[in-house]
N, C-alpha and C positions, 0 to 999 in steps of 0.2 A: 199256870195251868189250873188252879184252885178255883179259877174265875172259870175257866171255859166248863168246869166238867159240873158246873150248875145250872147251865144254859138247860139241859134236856140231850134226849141219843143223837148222839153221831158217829162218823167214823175214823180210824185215823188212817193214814193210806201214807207210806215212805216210795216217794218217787222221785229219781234221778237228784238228790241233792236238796230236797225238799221235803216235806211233812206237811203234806195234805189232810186240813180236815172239812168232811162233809157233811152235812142234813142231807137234802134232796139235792143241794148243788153244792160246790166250794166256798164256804163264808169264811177260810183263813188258810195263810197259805204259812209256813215256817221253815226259813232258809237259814239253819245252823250253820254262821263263819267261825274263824280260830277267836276273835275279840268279841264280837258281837251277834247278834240273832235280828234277821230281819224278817219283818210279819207283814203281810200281805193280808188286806181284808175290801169288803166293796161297802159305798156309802150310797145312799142315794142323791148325795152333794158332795162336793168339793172340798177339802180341807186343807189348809197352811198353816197347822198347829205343831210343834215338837210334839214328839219329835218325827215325825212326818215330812221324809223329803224328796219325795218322789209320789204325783199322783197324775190320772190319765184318767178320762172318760172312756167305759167300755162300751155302755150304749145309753140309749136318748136318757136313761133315767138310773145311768149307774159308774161309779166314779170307783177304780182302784187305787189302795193308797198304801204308801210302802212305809213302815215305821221303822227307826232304826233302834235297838234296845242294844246299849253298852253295858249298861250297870244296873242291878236291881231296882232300882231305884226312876229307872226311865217306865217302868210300870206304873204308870197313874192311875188314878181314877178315869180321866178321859178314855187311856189306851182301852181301858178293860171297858169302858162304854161304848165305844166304838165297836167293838169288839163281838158284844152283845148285841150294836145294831145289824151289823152284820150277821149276824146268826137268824135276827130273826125278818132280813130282808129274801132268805131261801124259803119257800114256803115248802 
């Protein structure tokens, strides 16, 4: 969370099982399980990278991608770039 709260404002919004955060639209979504945390963010390409297992086009120019984090340590440097693109694909 050190990475996201240097991005610039947003919002955090806890909805139905979720943790929503906002700019102008949703650029990460956080689905706290009992083992693990899955992050929801949008690309404007496709990814098949870990830990990334689950991704779908939402429209002509935008790709959601589901990360799955078990262990500190699935925190990379990509996640957290990603992460960051996402933030700054809300204008």
């Amino acid at each position: 969370m050190q990475a996201v709260k240097k991005l610039g404002p947003y919002s955090v919004s806890p909805i139905n099982g979720y943790i929503m955060l906002k700019k102008n639209a949703t650029f990460m979504r956080i689905r706290p399980c009992r083992t693990y945390l899955d992050i929801f963010f949008f690309l404007d390409k496709k990814l098949n990278e870990f830990p990334i297992f689950q991704s779908a086009q939402t429209s002509k120019h935008r790709f959601i991608h589901i990360a799955r984090l078990e262990k500190p340590n699935d925190i990379s440097g990509s996640v957290i770039r990603w992460i960051q693109q996402s933030y700054h694909l809300t204008k």
